[in-house]
C-alpha positions as CSV (number, residue, x, y, z in Angstrom):
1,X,-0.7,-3.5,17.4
2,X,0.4,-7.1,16.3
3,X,1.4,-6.1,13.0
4,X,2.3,-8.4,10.2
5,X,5.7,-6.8,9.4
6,X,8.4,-4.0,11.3
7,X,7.9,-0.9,11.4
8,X,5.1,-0.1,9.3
9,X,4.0,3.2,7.6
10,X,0.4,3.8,9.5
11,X,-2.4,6.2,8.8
12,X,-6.0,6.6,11.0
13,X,-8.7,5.7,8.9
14,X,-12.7,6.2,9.6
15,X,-15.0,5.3,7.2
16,X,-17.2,7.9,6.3
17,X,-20.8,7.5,5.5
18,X,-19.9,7.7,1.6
19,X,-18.1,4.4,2.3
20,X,-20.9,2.7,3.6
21,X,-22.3,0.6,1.1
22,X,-26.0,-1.0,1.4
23,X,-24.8,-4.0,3.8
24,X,-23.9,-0.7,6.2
25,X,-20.5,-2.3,6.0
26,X,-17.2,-0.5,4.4
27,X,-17.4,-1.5,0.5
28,X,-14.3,-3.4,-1.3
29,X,-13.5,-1.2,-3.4
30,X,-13.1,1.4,-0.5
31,X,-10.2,-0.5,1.0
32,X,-8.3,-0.6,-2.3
33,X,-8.5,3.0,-2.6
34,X,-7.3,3.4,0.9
35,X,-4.7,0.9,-0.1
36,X,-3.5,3.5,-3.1
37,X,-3.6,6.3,-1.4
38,X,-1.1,5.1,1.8
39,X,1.1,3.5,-1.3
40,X,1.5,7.0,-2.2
41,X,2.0,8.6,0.9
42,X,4.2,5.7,1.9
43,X,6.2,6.4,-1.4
44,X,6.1,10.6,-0.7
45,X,7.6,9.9,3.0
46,X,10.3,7.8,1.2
47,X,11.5,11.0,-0.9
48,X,9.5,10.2,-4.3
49,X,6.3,11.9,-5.5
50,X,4.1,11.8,-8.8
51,X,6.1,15.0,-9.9
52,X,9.3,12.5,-9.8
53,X,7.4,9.6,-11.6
54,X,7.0,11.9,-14.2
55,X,10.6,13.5,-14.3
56,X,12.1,10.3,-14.5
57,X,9.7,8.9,-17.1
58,X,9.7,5.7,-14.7
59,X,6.7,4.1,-12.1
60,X,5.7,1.1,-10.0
61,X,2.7,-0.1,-11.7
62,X,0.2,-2.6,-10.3
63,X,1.0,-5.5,-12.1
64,X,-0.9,-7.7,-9.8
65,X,-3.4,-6.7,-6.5
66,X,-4.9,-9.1,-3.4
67,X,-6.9,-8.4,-0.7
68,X,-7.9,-10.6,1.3
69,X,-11.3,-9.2,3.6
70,X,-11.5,-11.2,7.0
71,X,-13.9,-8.7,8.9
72,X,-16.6,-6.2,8.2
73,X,-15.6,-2.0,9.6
74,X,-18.6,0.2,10.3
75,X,-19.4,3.9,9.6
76,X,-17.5,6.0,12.4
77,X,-15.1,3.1,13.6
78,X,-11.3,3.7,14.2
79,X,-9.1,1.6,12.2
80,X,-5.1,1.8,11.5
81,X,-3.5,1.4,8.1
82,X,-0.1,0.3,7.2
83,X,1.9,-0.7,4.4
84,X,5.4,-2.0,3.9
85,X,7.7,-2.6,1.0
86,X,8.1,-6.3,1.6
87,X,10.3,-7.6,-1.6
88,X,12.4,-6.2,-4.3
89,X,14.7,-8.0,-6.9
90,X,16.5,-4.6,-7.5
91,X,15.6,-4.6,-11.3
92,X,12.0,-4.5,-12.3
93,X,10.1,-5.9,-9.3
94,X,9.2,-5.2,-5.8
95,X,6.1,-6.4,-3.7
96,X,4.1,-3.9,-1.5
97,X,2.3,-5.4,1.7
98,X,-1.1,-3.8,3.6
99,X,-3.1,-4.7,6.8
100,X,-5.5,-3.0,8.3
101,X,-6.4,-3.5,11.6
102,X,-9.8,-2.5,13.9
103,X,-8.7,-0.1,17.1
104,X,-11.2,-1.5,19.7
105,X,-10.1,-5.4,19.4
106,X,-6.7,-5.2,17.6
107,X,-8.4,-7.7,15.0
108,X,-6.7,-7.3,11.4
109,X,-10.1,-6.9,8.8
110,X,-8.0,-6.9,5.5
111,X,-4.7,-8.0,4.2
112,X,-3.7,-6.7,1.0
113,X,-0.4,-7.6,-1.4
114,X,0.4,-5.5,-4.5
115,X,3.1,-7.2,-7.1
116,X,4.8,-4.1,-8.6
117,X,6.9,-3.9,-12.1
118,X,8.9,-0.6,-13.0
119,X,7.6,0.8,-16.6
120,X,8.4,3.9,-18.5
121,X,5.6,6.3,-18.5
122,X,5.8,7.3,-21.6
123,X,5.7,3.7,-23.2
124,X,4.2,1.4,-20.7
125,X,6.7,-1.1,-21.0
126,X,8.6,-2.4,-18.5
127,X,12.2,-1.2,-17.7
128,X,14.8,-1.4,-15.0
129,X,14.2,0.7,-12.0
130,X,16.3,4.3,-12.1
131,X,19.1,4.5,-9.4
132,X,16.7,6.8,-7.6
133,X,13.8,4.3,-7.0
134,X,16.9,1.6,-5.6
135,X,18.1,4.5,-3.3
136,X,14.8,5.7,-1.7
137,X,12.8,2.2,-2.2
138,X,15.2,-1.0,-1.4
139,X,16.4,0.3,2.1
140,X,12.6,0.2,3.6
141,X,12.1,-3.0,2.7
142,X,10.7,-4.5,5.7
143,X,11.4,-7.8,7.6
144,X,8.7,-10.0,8.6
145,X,8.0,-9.2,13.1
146,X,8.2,-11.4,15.5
C-alpha cells in the first residue's frame, strides 16, 4: 500500500451496517472513532495503556483534530487503517497522523492529523510529558516514505 509515512501501525476495518448512515456511505463521525480507537491500540503496542494514563496522572489530549474525507467506503468493503506518531517537541506536544486506505484500488478515502498536548489528569492543565511517555512515544516517531 502507498502509505503516507514508514512503517505504519495498521488494523482491517469493515464497516458494519450500524456505520452506514442514510447516504449508504460510512458516516464522519465513524472514521474519528476508528481514528481513536487505533490511537489507543497504537499507544497499547507502544507499552502504555489507560491503566498507565491514570498511574501517572499524565495523557495526550486532543488539543486539535483534521480529517480530511476524499472518498466514500460502503457497508462490507475492506479497508486498512494506520497511524503514525509523526512529531514530538519532547515536552508537551506531539502530532499523531491517520490514513485510511480502500483494499480493492489502493485509493486513500481519509487523511486524519491529531495535535496532541500532555495534561495532568487530575487537573486538565497542561504539563511536561513523564520520562515514560519520551521512552515508549519519541522512538516511533515516523519518517515521511518514499
Amino acid at each position: 500500500m502507498d502509505w503516507d509515512y514508514e512503517n505504519p501501525f495498521v488494523q482491517a476495518i469493515t464497516p458494519q451496517a450500524g456505520d452506514i448512515d442514510g447516504l449508504d456511505h460510512t458516516n464522519n463521525a465513524v472514521y474519528v472513532r476508528w481514528c481513536e480507537q487505533i490511537g489507543w491500540a497504537h499507544s497499547e503496542q507502544l507499552g502504555l495503556d489507560l491503566d498507565d494514563y491514570r498511574r501517572l496522572d499524565r495523557a495526550m489530549a486532543i488539543r486539535r483534530g483534521e480529517y480530511e474525507y476524499l472518498l466514500p467506503t460502503v457497508l462490507g468493503e475492506s479497508l486498512t487503517l494506520a497511524t503514525w506518531l509523526t512529531g514530538g517537541d519532547g515536552k508537551i506536544a506531539m502530532e499523531r497522523r491517520f490514513q485510511l486506505i480502500r483494499e480493492r484500488d489502493g485509493a486513500t478515502v481519509l487523511r486524519g492529523r491529531w495535535d496532541l498536548v500532555c495534561i495532568d489528569i487530575s487537573s486538565g492543565k497542561v504539563r511536561r510529558m513523564p520520562p515514560e511517555f519520551l521512552d515508549a512515544y519519541l522512538p516511533s516517531v515516523a519518517q515521511a516514505g518514499e
